[in-house]
KEKE-535946 format. One record per residue: residue in one letter; x, y, z of N, C-alpha, C, CB in turn. Coordinates in steps of 0.02 Angstrom, whole numbers, plus 50000, padded with zeros to 5 digits. Glycine has a CB too. Layout:
<lodos>
AXYZXYZXYZXYZ;...
</lodos>
This chain:
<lodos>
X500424994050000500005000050000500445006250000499525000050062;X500225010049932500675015749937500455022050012500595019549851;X500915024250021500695030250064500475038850029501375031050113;X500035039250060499865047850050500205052450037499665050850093;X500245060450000500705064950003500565064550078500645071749958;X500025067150114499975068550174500235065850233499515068750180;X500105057650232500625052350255501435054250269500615046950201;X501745055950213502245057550200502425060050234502315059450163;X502155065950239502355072350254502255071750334501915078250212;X501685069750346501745068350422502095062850426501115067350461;X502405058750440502815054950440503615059650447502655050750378;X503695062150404504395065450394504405071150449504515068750313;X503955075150462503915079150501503835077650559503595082350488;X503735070750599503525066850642504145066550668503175061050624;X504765062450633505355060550624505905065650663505425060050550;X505695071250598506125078050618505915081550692505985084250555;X505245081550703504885083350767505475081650819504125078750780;X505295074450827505735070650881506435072450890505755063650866;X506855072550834507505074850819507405080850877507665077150732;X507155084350856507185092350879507105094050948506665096350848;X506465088950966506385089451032506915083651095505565088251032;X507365080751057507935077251072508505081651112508195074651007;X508535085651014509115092151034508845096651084509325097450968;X508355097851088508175102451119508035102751210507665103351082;X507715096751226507855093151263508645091451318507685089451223;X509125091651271509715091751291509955097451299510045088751260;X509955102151272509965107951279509805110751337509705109851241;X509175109151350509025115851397509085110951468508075120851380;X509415104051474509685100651526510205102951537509725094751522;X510725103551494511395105651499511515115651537511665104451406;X510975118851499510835126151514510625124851587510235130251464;X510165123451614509965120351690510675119551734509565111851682;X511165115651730511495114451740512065121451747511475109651707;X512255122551685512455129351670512265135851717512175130351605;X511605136451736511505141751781511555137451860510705145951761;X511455133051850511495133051929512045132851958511205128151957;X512665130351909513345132551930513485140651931513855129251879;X513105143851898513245150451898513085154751933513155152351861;X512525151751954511925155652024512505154252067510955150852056;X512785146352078512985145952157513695150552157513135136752188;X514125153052080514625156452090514475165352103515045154352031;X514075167052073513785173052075513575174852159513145172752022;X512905170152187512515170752247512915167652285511835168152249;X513265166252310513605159952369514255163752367513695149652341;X514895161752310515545160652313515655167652323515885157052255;X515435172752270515645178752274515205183252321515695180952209;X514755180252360514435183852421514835183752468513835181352448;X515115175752484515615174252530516335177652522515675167252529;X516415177952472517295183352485517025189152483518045183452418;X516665192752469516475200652472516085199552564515735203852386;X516085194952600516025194252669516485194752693515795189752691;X516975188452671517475188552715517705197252714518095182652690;X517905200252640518195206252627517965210152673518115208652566;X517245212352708517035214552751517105215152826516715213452739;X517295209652830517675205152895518225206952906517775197952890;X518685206552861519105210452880519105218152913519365210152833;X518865220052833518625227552850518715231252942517715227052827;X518145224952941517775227053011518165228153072517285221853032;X518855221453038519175220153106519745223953112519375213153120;X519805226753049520385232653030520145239653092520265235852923;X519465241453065519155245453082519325244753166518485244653053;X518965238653204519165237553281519915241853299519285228253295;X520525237153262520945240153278521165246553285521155238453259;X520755251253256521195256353225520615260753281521255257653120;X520005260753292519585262753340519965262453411518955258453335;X520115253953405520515252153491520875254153506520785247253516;X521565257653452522065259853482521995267253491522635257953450;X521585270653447521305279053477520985280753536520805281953435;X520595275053568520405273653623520825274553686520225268353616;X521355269653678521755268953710522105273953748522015266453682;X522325277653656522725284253671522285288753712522965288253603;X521775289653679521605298653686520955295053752521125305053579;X520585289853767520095288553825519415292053791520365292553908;X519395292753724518835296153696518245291853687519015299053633;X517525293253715517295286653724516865287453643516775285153808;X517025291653584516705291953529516985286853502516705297753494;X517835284553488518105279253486517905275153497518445278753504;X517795273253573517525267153612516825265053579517435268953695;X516395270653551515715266353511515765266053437514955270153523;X516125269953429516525268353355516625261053335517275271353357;X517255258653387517375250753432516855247153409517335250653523;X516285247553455515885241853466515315239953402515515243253537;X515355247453351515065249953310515365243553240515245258653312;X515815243953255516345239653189516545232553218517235244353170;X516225231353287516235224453327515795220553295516035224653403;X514925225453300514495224153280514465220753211514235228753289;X514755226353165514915222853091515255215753078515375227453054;X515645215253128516055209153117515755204253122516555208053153;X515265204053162514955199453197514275197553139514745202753278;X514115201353118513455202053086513725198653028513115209753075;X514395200452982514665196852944514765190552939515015198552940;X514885191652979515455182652994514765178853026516425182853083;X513995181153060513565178753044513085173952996513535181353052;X513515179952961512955181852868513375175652833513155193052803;X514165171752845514405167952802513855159452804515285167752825;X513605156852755513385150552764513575143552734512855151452752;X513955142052778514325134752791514095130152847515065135952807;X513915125252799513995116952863514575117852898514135107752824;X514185119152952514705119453033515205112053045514015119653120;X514885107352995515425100452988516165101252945514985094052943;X515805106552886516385104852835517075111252829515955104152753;X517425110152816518215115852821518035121152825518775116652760;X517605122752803517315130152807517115132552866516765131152767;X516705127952885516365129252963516875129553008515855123352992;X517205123752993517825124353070518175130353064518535117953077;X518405134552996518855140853002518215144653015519395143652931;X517865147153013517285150453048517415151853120516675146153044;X517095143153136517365143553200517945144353265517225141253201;X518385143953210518975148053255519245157053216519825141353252;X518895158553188518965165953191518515167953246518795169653122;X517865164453265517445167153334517675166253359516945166253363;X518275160853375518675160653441519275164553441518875153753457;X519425165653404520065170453388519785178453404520355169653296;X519395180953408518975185353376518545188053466518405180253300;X518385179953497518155182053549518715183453605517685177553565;X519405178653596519945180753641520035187253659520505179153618;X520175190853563520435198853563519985200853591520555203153500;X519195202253582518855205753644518875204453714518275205453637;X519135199653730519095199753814519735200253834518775193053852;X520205202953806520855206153808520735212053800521325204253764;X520455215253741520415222453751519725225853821520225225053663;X519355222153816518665222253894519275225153950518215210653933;X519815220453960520005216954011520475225454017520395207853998;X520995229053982521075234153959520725240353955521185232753921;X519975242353945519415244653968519415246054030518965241253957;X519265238454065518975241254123519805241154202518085234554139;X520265241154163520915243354198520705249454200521635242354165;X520765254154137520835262254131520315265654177520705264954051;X519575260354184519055262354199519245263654259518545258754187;X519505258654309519915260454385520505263354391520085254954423;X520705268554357520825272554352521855272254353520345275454397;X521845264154332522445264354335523035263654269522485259854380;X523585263654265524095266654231524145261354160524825267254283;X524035261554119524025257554069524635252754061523925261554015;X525085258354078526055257054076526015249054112526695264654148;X525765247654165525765243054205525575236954193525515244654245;X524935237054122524715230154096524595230454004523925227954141;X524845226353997524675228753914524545218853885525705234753858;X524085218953834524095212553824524215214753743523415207753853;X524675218453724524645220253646524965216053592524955226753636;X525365213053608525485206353601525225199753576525555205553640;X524865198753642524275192153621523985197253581523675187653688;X523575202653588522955203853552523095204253461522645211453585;X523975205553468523955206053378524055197953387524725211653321;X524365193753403524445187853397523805185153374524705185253453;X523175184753410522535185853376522055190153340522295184953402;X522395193953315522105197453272522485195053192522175205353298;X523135191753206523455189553152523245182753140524135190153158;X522875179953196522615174553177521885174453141522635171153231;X521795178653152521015179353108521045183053049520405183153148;X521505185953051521855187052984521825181752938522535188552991;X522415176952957522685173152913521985166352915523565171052940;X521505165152949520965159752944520585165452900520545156153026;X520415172552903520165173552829520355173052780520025177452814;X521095173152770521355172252701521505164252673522025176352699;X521485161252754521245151452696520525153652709521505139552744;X520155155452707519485155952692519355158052624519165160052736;X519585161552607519465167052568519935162852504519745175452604;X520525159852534520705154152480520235148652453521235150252507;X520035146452518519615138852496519155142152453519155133652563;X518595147052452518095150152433518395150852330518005158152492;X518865152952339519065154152274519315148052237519555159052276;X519505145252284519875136252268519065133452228520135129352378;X518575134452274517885132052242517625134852178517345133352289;X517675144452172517625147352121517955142752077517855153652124;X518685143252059519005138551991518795133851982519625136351985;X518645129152034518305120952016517775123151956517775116452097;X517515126451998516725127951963516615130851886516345133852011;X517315135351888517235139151818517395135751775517565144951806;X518015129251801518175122851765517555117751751518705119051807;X517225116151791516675111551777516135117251712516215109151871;X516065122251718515695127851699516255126951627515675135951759;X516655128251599516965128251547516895120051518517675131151563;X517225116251552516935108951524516375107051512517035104451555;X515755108651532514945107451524514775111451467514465109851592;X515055116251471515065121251397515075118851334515635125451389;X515525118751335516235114351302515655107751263517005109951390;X515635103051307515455097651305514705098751274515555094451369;X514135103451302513625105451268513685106951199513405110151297;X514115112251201514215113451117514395110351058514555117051107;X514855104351097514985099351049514335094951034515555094951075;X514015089951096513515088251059512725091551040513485083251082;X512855098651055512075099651023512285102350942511515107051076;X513015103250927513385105350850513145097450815514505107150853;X513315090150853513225085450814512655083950811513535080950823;X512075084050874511495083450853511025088050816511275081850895;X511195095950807510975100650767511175096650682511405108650790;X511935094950661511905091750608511585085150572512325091650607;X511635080850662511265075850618510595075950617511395069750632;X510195081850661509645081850631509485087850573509205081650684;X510035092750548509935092450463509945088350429510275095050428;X510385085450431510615078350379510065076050362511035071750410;X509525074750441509065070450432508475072950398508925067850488;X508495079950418507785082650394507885083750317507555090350434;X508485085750275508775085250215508685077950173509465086850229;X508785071650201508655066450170507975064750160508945062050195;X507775064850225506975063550229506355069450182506805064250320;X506555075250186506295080750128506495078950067506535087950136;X507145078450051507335074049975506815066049958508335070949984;X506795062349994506405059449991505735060049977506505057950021;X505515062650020504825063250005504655068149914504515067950083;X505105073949937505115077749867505225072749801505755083549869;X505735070349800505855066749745505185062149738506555062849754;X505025058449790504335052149746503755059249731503775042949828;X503655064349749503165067449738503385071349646503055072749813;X504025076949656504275077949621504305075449556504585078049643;X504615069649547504755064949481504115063849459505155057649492;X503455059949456502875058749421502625068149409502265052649475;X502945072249474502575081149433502985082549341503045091449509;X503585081049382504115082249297503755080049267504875078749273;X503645071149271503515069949185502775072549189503575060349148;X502425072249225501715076449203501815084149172501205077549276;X502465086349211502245094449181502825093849098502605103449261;X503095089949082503305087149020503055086248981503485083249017;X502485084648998502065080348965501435083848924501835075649018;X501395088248974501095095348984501345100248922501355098549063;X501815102648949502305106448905502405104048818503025105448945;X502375097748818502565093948727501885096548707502665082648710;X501115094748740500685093748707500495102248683500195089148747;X500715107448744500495115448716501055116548651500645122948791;X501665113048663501815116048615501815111248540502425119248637;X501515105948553501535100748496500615103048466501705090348534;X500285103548502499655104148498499405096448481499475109848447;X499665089548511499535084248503499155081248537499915081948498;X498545076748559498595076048623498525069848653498215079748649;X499095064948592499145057448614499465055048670499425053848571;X499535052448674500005049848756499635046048791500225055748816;X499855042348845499645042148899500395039848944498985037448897;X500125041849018500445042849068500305037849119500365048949086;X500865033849116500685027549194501345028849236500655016349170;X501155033349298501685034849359501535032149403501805041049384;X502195029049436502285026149497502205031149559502945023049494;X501945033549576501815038649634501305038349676501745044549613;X501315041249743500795040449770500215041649755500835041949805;X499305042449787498915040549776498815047049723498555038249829;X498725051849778498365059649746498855060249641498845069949830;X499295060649668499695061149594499635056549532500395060449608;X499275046849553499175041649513498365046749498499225032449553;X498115049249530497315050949531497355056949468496975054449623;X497895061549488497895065949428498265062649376498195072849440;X498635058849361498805057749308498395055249270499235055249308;X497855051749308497245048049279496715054449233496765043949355;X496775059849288496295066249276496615067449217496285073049333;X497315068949207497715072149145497545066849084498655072849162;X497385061349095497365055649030496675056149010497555047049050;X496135057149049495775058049012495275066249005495495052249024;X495775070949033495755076448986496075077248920495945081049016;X496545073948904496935072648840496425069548791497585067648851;X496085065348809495585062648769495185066948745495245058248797;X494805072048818494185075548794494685080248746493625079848859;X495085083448754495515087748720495745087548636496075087048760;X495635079548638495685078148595495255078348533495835074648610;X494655076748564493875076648529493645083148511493275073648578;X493675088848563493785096248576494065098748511494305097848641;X494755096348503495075099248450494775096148379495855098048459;X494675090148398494325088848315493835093948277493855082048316;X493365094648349492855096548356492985103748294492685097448439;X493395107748349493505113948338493695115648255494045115648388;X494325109948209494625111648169493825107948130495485109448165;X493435103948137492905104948089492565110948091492445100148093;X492345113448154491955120448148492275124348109491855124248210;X492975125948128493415131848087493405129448008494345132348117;X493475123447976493105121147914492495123447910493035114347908;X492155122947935491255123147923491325132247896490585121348025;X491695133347952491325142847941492045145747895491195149648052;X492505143247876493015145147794492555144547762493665140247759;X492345138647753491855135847681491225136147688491915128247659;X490915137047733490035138647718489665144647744489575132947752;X490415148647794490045155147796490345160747761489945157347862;X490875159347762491375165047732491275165847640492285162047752;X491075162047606490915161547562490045164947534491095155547565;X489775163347567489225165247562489155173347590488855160147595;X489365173347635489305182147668489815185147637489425183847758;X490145182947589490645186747540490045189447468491415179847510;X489635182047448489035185247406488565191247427488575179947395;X488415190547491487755193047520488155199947512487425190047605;X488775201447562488965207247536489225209747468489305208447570;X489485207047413489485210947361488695211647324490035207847317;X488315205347337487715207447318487225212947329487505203947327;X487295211347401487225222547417487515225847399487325226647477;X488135225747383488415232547365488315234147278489285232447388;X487895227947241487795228147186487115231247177487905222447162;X486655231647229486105234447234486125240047256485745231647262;X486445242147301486555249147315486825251947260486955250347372;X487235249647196487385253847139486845252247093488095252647109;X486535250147117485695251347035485675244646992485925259546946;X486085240147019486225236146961485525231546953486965231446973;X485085231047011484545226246984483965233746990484365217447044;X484115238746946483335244646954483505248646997482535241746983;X483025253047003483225258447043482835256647146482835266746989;X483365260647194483425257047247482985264047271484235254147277;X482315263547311482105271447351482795270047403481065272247405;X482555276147440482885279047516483125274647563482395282647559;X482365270847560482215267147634482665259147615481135265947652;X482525257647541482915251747512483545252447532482915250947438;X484015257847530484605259547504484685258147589484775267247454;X484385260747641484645261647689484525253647742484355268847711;X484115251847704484035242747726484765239347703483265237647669;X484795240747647485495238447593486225239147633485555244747515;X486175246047646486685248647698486875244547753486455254447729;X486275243047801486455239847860486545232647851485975241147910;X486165229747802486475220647794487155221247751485835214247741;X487615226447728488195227547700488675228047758488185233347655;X488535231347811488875234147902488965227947917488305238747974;X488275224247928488305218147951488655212547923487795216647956;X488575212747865489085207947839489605208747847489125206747786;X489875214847837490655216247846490825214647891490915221747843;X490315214947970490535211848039490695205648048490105212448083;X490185200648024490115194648016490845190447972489415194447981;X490975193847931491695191747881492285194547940491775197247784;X492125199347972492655200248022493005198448073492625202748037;X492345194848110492295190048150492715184248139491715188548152;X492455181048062492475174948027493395174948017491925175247946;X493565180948001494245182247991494675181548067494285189847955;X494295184848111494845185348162494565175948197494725194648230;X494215174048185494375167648194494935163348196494135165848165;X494925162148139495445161448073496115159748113495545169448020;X496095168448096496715171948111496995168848187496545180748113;X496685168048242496715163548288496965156248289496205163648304;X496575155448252496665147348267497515145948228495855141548218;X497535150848169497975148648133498735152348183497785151148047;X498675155648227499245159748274499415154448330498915167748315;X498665150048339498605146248398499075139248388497795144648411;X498845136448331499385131348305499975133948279499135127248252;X500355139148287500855140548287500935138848178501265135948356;X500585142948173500605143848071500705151748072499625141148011;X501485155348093501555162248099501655161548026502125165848151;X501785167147979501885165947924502725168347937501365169647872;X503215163747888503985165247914504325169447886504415160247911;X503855174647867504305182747821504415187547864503825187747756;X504975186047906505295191047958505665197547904505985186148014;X505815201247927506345205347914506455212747959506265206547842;X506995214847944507265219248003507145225347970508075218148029;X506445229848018506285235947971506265239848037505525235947916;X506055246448020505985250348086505315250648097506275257348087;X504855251148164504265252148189503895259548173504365250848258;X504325263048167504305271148147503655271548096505125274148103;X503755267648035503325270247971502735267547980503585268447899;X502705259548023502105257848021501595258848080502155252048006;X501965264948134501565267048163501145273248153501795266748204;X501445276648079501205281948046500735280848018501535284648009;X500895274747969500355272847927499715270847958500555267847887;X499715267348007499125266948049498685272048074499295264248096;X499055277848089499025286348126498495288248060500035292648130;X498785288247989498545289747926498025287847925498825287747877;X497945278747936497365277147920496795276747947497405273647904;X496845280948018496285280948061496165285648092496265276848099;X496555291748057496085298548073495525300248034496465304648068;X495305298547993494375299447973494265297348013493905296447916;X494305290448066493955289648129493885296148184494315283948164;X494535296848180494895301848243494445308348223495925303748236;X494245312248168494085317348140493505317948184494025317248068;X493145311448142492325309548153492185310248240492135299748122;X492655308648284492345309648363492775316348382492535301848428;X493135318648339493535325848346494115324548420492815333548365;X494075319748383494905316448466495425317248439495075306548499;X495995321848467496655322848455497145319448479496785327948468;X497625319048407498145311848439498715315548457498405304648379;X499035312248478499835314148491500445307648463499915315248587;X500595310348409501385303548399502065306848435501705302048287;X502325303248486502995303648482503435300248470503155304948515;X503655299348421504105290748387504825294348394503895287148273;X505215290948431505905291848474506345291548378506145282448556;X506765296748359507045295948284507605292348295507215302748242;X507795287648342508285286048341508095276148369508745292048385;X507415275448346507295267948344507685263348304506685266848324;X507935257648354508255251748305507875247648260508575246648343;X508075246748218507765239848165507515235048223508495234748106;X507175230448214506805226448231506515219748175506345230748257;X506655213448212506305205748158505775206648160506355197448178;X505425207248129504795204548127504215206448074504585205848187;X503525201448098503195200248023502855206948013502585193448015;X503095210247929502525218847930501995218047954502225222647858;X501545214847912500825213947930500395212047964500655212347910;X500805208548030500495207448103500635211448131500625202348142;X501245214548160501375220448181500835224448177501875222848151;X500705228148097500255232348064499515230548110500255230647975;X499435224148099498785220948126498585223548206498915212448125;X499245222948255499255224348328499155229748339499765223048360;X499635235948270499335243848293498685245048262499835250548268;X498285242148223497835244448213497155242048271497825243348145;X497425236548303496765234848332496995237648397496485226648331;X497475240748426497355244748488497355250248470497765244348542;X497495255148397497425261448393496635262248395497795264248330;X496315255448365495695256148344495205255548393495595252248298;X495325251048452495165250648540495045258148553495895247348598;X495745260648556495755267148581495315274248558496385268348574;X495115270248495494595275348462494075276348479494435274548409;X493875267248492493245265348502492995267848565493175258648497;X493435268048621493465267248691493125276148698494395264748727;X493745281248673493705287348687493335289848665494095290048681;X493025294248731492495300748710492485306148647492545305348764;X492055306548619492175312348580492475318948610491575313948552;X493045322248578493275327048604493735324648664492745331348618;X494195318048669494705314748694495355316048661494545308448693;X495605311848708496605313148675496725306448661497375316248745;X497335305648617497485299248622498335299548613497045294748567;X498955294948629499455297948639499795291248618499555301648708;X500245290248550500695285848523501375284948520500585285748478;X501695282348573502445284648573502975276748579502565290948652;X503435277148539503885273148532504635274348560503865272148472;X504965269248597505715272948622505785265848641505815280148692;X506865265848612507155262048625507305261648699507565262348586;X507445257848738507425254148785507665246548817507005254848783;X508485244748836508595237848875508765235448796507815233348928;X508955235348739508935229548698508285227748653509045224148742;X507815232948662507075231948637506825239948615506525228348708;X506175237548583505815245048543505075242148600505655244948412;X504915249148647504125250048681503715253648639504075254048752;X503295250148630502705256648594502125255148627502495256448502;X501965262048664501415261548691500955266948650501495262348765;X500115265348676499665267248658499175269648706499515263448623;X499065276448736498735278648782497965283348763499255282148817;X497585282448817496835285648776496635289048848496095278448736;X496105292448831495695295548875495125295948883495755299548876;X495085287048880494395285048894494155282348941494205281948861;X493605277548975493165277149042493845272649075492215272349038;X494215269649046494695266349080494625257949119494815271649130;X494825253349137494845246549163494905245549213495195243049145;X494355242649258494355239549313495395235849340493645233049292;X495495237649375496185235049383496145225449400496565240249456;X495785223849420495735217049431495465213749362495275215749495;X495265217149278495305214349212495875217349189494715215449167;X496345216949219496975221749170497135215149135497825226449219;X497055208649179497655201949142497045200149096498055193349206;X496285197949106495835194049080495525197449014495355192449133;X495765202848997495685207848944495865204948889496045213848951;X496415199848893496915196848844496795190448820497555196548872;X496275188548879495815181448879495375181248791495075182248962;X495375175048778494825173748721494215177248748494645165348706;X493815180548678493045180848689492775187748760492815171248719;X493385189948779493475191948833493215200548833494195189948849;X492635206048852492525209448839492365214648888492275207748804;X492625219148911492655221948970491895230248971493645224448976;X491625228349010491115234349045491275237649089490565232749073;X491095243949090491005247749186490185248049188491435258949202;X490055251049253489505252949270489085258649226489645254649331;X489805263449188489095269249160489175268649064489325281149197;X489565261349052489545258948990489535253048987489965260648956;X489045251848927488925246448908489375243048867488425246748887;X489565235248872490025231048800490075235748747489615223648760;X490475235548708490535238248650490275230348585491445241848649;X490145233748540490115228148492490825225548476489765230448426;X490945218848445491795213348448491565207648451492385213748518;X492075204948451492185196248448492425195048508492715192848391;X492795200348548493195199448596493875196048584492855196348639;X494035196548534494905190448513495315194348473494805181848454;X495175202748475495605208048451496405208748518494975216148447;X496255207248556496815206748608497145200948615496605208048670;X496805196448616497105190048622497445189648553496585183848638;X497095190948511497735190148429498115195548456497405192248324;X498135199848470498685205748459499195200548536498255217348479;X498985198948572499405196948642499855189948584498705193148737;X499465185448566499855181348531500345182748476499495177648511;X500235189048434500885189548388501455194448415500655192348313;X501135196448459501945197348511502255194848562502025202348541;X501815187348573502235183348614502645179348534501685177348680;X502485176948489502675175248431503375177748407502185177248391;X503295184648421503925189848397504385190048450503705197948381;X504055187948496504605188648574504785192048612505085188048577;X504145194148609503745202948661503235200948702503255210148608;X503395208848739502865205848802502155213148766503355207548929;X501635210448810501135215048794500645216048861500725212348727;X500645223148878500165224248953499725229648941500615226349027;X499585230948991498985235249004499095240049060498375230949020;X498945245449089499015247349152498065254649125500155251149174;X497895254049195497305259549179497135259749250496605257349123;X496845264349252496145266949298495715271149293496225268849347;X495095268349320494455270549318494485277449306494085269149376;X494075280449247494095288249227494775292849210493775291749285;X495215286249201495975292149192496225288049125496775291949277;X495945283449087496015281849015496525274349043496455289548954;X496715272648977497315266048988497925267848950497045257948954;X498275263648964498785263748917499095256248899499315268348945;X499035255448824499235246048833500075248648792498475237448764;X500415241648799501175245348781501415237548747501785249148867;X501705237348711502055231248696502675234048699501895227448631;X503175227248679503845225948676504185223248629503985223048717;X504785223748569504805219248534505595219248528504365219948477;X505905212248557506895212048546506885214248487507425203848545;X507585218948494507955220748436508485215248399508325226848459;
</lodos>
């Protein structure tokens, strides 16, 4: 049983999911880890030496209070003293160590070190206090003897403390270290993985699209539409290829269809509405008796009409035969210049008749250009002739050509009701005939754009449109030099 695109895809993404939440997973175990070594160096290690540092401080402070004391009997000293006693105490409080482990025991003998010197200096106090001679007892001696001892138990304190810092920044650099290496290999191997498994899936989906859009591609441009297509692929893609085989069929029948109709109306209409109109126009000259007013003006309009009807019949034609790719192959390299005049020439009696003024600006320094006269000719006449149709009496209309990139632009601008911007592309469509709200269709076949869009994709030009509502259009082609 084959599997689903959808299958697939969940499946592969299932795969990669896990990957991710693997890496990821590890990651933020290793980061965990990472801060809590960092909390305890930050909050703990470096609380504890900026304590001890205080501790000292404090006991610096004692000294230097005790011996002004001494000297001068000033009792601002003396609370000064007890002032920086206080601190010591509060410090060396504030340090937190298991009273079991190395830490605790040097703790505990700076309180003992710490409590000696005060009951040496007390003891000194309350001599002076009875009023006797200092000269006579001094314990200055022991008291630095312990004061050098609490010295030196802060500074293995203050060692061990830092001894722990390095461990830590070492374990903290190795966990690093070690993180980055494997979330680098599991970040790769889950590209690798998500890369094979997307190739995979792409490719079985991929390969049956190629040869379908191959397949695709021969028949627009073969206009054939034999084949058939048996792909190995999953379900949805065996389902369209099935859809594509037997649209080829209907496509096929379609086209028969079509090249008999386009027979039918060469040979049974075009022929006949070629009589009907010269036959009117043989009656409108007297040839069967004389024609009244009202005759002449009946005569008139089935002559209009015919001419429409053969026009139609022509731009048919002219279609189908652009569509199967029957360009006619008389290229040659002329300039765009003359045959945008001649067109200018041949359609001001129009221009006169609604009193609309044109404007040519043809750039005098246009390159030669391939391509066929009389389609060309064909493209400016049916958008000069749009633009006629389109614009108000007493409008502008504006024809200008300029080299440009390797190519000749000639655009064609009017000043008429203008195009919805969402028909700018479907304008170009077969049969395709654009309204606003305060105008109605014009009379057409609707396949004056679409032929003009096809013999300049033919020539190897592009052809657009740009407009808006009440500010006219402007359509522009392109054609390599």
């Amino acid at each position: 049983m084959k599997l689903t695109i959808f299958q697939r895809l969940v499946l592969g993404y299932l795969s990669i999911f896990l990957l991710v939440v693997a890496l990821s997973t590890y990651t933020i175990y290793q980061l965990y880890r990472l801060n809590n070594l960092t909390h305890l160096i930050l909050h703990v290690d470096n609380v504890a030496i900026n304590d001890v540092n205080k501790i000292r401080d404090s006991l610096l402070s004692q000294i230097r209070y005790e011996n002004k004391y001494l000297l001068t009997r000033d009792e601002s000293f003396y609370k000064q003293f007890q002032i920086a006693k206080q601190d010591f105490v509060r410090y060396l409080s504030g340090l937190s160590y298991d009273s079991n482990s190395d830490q605790g025991a040097l703790i505990g003998r700076i309180k003992e070190l710490h409590s000696e010197y005060l009951s040496l200096f007390e003891k000194e106090v309350q001599y002076l206090n009875e009023g006797k001679n200092l000269s006579e007892i001094s314990y200055k001696e022991e008291k630095q003897e312990h004061i050098n001892g609490v010295i030196d138990v802060l500074k293995e304190l203050n060692t061990y403390t830092q001894s722990n810092i390095d461990g830590k920044m070492m374990t903290l650099e190795a966990t690093g270290k070690r993180a980055a290496e494997m979330s680098l290999i599991m970040t790769i191997t889950t590209l690798l993985v998500g890369v094979f498994i997307s190739l995979v899936i792409t490719k079985s989906i991929n390969k049956p699209l190629s040869l379908l859009k191959d397949r695709t591609k021969k028949i627009a441009q073969s206009g054939v539409f034999d084949g058939y297509l048996d792909l190995s692929s999953p379900p949805e893609v065996n389902e369209l290829a099935s859809s594509f085989n037997f649209m080829c069929a209907k496509l096929k029948k379609l086209d028969q269809m079509k090249v008999d109709f386009l027979s039918h109306v060469s040979h049974d209409l075009r022929t006949p509405l070629t009589s009907i109109r010269e036959g009117t126009n043989l009656l409108l000259e007297g040839v069967g008796g004389d024609v009244t007013d009202k005759q002449k003006r009946l005569l008139t309009i089935i002559g209009e009409e015919s001419n429409r009807l053969i026009h139609s019949v022509n731009s048919l034609l002219d279609l189908s035969k652009i569509e199967a790719g029957i360009m006619p192959a008389d290229f040659e390299r002329i300039n765009v210049a003359p045959l945008i005049n001649q067109v200018i020439f041949e359609t001001e009696p129009l221009m006169e008749g609604k009193n609309i003024q044109i404007t040519g600006k043809v750039s005098g320094t246009l390159p030669e250009v391939n391509i066929n006269r009389e389609r060309i000719l064909h493209v400016l006449r049916n958008l000069l002739g749009n633009a006629i149709k389109f614009t108000p009496e007493g409008g502008k209309i504006w024809v200008s050509a300029d080299p440009a990139n390797h190519e000749v632009t000639v655009s064609v601008a009017d000043t008429g009701p203008g195009i919805p911007e969402e028909k700018l592309f479907s304008i170009f469509d077969k049969f395709h005939q654009v309204s606003t709200k305060d105008q109605k269709k014009r009379e057409g076949t609707g396949l004056g754009l679409c032929i003009a869009k096809n013999i300049i994709n033919a020539h190897g030009g592009k052809i657009w449109a740009k407009s808006k509502i009440g500010q006219g259009s402007t359509f522009t082609f392109t054609l390599p030099v």
